[in-house]
Backbone and ligand atoms as CSV (ligand in chain L), in Angstrom:
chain,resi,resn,atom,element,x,y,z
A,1,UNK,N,N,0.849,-1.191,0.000
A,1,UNK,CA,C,0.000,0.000,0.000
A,1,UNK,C,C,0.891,1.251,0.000
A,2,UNK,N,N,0.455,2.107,-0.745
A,2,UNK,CA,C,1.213,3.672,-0.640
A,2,UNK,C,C,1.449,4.034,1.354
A,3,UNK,N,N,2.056,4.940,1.097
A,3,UNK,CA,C,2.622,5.227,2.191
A,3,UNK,C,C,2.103,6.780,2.083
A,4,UNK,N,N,1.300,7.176,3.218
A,4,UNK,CA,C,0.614,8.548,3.406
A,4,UNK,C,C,1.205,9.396,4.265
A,5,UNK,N,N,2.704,8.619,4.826
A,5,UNK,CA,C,3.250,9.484,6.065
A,5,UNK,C,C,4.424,10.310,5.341
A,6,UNK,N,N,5.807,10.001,5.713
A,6,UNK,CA,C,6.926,10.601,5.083
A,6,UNK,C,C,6.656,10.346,3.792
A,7,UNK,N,N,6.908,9.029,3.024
A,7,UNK,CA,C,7.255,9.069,1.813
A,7,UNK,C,C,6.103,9.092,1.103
A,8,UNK,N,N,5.822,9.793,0.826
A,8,UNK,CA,C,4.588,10.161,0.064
A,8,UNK,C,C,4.271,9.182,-1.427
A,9,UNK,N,N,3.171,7.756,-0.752
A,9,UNK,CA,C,3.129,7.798,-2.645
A,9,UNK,C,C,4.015,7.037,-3.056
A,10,UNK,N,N,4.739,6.047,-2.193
A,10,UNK,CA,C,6.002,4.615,-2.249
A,10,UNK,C,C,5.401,4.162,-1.299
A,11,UNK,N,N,5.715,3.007,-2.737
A,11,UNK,CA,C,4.978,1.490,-1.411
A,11,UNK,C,C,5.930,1.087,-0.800
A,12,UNK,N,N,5.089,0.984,0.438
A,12,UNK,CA,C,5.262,0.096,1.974
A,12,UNK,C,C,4.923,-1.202,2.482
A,13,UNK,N,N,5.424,-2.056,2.547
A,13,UNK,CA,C,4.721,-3.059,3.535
A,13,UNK,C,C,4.211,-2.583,4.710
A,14,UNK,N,N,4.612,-1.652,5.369
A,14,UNK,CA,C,3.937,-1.381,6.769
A,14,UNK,C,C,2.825,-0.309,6.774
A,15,UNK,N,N,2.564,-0.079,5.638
A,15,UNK,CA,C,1.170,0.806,5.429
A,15,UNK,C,C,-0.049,-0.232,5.326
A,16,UNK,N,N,-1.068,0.233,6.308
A,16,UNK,CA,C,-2.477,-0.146,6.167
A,16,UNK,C,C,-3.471,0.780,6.011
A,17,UNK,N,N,-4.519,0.335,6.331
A,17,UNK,CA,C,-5.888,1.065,5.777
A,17,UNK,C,C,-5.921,1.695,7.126
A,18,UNK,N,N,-5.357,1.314,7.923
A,18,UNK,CA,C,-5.453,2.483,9.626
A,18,UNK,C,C,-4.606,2.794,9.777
A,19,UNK,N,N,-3.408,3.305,8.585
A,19,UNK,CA,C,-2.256,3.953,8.723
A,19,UNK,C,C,-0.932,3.049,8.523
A,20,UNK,N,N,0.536,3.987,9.398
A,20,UNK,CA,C,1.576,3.194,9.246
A,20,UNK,C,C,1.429,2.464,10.815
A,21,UNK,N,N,2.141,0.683,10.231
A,21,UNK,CA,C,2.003,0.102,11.573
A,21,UNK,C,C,2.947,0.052,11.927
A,22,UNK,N,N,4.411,0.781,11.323
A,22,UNK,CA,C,5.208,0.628,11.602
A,22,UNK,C,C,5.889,1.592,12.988
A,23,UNK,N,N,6.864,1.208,13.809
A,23,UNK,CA,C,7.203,1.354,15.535
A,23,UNK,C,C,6.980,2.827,15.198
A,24,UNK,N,N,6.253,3.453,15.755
A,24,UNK,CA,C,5.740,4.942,16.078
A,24,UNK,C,C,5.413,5.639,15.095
A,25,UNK,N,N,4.826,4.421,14.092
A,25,UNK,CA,C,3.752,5.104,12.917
A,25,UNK,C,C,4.614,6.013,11.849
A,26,UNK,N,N,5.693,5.666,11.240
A,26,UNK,CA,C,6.269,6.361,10.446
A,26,UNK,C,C,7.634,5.892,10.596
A,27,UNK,N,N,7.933,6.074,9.139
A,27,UNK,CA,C,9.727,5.886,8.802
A,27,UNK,C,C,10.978,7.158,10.042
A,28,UNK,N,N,11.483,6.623,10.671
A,28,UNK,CA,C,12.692,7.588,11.326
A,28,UNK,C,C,13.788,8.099,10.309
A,29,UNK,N,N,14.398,9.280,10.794
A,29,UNK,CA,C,14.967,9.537,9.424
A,29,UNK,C,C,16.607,9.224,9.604
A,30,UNK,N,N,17.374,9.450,8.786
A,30,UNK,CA,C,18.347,8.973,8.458
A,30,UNK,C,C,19.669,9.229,9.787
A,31,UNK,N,N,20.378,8.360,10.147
A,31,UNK,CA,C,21.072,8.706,11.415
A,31,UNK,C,C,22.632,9.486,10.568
A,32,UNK,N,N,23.751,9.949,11.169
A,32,UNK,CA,C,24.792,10.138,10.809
A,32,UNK,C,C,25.487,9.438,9.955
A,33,UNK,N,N,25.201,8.190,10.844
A,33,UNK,CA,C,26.455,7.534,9.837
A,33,UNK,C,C,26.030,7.153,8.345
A,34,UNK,N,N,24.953,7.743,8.115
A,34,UNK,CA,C,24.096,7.434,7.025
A,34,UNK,C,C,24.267,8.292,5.581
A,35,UNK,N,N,25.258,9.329,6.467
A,35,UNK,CA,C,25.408,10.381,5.038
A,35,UNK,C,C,26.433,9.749,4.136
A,36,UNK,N,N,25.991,9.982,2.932
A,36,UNK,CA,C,26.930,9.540,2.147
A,36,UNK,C,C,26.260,8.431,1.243
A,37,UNK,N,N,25.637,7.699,1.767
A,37,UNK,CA,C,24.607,6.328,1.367
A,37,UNK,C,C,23.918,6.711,0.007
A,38,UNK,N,N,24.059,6.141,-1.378
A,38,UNK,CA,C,22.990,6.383,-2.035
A,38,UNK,C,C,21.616,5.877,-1.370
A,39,UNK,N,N,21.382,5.266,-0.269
A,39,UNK,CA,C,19.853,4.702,-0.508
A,39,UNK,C,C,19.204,5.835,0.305
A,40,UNK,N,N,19.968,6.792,0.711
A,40,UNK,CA,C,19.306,7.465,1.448
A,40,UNK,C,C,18.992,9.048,0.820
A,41,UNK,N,N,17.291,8.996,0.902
A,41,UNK,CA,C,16.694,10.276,-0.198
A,41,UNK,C,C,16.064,11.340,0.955
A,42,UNK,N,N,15.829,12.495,-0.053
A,42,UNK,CA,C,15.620,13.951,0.175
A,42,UNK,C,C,13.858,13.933,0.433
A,43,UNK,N,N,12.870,13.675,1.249
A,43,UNK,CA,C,11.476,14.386,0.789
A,43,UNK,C,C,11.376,15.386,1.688
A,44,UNK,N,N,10.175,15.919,1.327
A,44,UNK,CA,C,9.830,17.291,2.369
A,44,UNK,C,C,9.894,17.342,3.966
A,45,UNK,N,N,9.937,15.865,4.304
A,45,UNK,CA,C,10.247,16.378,5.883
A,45,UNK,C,C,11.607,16.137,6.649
A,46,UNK,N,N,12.110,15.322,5.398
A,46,UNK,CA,C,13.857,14.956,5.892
A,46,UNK,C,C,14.603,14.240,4.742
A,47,UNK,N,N,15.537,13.723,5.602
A,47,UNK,CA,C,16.270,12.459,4.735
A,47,UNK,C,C,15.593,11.047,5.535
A,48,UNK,N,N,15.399,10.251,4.640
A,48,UNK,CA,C,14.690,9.160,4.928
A,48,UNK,C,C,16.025,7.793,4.079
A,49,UNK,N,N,15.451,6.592,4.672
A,49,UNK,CA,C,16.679,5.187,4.152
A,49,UNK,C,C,15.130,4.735,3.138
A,50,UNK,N,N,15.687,5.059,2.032
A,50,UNK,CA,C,14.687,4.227,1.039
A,50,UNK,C,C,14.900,2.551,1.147
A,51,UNK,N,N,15.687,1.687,1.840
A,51,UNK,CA,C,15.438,-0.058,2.446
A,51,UNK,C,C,15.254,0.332,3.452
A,52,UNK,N,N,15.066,1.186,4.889
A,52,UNK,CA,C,15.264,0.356,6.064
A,52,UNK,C,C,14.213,1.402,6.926
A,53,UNK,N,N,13.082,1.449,7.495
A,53,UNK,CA,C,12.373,2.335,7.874
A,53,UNK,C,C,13.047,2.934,9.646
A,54,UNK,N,N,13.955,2.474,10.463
A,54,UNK,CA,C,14.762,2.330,10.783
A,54,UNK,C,C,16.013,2.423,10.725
A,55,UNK,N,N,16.704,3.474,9.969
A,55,UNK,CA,C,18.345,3.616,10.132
A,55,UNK,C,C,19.175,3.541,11.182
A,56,UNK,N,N,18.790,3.518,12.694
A,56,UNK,CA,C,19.629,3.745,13.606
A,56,UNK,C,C,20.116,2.458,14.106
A,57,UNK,N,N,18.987,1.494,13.927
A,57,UNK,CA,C,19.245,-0.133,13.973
A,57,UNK,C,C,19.819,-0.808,13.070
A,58,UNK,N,N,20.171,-0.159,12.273
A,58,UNK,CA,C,20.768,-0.982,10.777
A,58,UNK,C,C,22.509,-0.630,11.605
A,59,UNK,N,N,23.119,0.277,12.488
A,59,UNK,CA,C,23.990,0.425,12.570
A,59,UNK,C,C,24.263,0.311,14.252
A,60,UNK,N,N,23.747,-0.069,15.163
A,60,UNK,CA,C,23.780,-0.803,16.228
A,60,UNK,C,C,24.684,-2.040,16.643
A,61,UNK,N,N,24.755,-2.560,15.577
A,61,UNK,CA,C,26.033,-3.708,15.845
A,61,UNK,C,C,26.880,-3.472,14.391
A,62,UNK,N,N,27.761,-2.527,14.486
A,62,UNK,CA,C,28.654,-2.661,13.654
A,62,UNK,C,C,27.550,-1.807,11.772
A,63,UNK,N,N,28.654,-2.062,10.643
A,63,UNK,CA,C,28.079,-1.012,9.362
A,63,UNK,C,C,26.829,-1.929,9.039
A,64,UNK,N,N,26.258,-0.714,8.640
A,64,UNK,CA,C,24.769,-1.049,7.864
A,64,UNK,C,C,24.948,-2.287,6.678
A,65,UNK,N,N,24.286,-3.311,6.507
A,65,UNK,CA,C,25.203,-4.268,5.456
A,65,UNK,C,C,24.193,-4.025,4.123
A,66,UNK,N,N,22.986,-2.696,4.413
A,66,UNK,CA,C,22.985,-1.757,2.909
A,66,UNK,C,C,23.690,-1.096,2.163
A,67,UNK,N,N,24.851,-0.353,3.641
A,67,UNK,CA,C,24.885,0.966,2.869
A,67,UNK,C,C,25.883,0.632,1.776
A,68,UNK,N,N,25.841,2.091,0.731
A,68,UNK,CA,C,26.626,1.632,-0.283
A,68,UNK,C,C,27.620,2.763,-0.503
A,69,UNK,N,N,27.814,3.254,0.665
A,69,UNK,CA,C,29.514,4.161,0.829
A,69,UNK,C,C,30.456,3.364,1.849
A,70,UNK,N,N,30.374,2.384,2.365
A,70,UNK,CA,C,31.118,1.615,3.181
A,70,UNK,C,C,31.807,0.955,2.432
A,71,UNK,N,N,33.332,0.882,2.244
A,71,UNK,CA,C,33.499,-0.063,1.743
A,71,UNK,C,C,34.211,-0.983,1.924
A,72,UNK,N,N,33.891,-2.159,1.918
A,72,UNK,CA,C,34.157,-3.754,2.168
A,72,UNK,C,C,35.701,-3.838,2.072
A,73,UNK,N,N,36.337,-4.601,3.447
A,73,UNK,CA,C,37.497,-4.820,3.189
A,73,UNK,C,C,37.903,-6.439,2.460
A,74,UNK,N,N,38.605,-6.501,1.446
A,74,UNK,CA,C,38.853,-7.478,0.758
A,74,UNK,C,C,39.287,-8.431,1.728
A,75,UNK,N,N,38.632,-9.872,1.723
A,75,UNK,CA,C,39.220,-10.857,2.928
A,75,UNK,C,C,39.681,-11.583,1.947
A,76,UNK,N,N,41.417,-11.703,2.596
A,76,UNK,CA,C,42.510,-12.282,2.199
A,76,UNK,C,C,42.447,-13.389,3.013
A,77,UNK,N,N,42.423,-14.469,2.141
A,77,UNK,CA,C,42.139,-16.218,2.894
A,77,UNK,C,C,43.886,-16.398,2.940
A,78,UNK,N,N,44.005,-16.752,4.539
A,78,UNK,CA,C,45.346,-17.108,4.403
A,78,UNK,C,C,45.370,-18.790,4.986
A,79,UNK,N,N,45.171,-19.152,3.888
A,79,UNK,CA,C,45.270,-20.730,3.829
A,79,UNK,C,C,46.665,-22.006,3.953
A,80,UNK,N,N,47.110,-22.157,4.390
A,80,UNK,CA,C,48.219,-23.060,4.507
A,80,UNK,C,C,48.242,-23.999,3.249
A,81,UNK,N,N,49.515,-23.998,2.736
A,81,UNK,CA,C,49.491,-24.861,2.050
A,81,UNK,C,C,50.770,-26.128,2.003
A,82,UNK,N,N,50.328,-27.324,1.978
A,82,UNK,CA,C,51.206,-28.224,1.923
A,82,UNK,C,C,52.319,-28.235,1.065
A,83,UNK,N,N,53.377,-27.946,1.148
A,83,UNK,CA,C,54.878,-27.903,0.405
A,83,UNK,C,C,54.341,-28.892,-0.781
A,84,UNK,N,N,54.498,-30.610,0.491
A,84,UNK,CA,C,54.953,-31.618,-0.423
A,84,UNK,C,C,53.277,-31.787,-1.492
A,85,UNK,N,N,52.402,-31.824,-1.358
A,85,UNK,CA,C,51.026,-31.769,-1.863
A,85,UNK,C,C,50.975,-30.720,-2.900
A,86,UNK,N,N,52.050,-29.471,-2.673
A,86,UNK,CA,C,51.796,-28.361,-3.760
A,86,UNK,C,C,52.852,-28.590,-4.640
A,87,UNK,N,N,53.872,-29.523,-4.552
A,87,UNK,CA,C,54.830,-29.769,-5.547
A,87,UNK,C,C,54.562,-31.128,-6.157
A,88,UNK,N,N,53.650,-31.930,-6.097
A,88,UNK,CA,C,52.823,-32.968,-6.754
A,88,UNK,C,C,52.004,-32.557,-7.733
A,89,UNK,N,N,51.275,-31.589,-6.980
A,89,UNK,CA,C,49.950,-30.669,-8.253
A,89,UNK,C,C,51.065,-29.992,-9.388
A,90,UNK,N,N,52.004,-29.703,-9.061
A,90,UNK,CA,C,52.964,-29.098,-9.945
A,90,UNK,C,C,53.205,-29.901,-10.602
A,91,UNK,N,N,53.709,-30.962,-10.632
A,91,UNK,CA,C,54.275,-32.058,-11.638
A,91,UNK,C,C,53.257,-32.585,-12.317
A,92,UNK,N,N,51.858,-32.780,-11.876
A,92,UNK,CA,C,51.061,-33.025,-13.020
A,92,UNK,C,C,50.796,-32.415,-13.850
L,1,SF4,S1,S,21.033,1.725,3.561
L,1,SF4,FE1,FE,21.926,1.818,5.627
L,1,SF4,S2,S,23.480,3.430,5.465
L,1,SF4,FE2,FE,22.141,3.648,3.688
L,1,SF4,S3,S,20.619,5.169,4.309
L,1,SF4,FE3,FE,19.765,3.130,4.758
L,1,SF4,S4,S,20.292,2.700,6.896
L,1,SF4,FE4,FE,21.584,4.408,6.199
């Protein structure tokens, strides 16, 4: 259903016919660590998280695993490898 509160006119799952059911009836708007985020848009009463009606909980334990200015540190697998097992694969 459209959404009659902040986002004017984008569907919601938490919109009903007796309003938003969502925790205190409306989207919260965007916390700090949030600037920078494309998902996060401009309407007339703030900045709002176009995924998360909730921004402050998306970052409660550690980065939002939306946002899309964070960026991911490359995990380097440091795997052991067998000498004699890696100079066998070699000879075949
Ligand atoms: S996706 Fe995460 S970081 Fe981006 S605006 Fe939403 S809550 Fe904030």
């Amino acid at each position: 259903m459209d959404c009659s509160t902040v986002k004017k006119d984008t569907e919601c799952v938490f919109m009903t016919k007796k309003g938003c059911s969502f925790n205190g009836g409306s989207c919260h708007p965007i916390v700090e660590e949030c600037n920078g985020c494309s998902r996060s848009s401009e309407v007339s009463s703030g900045w709002y998280c176009t995924a998360c009606p909730d921004p402050s909980v998306k970052w409660r334990h550690g980065d939002c695993n939306f946002a899309t200015h964070v960026a991911k540190e490359a995990q380097v697998k440091n795997t052991k490898i067998n000498p004699l097992k890696a100079s066998k694969r070699r000879a075949r």
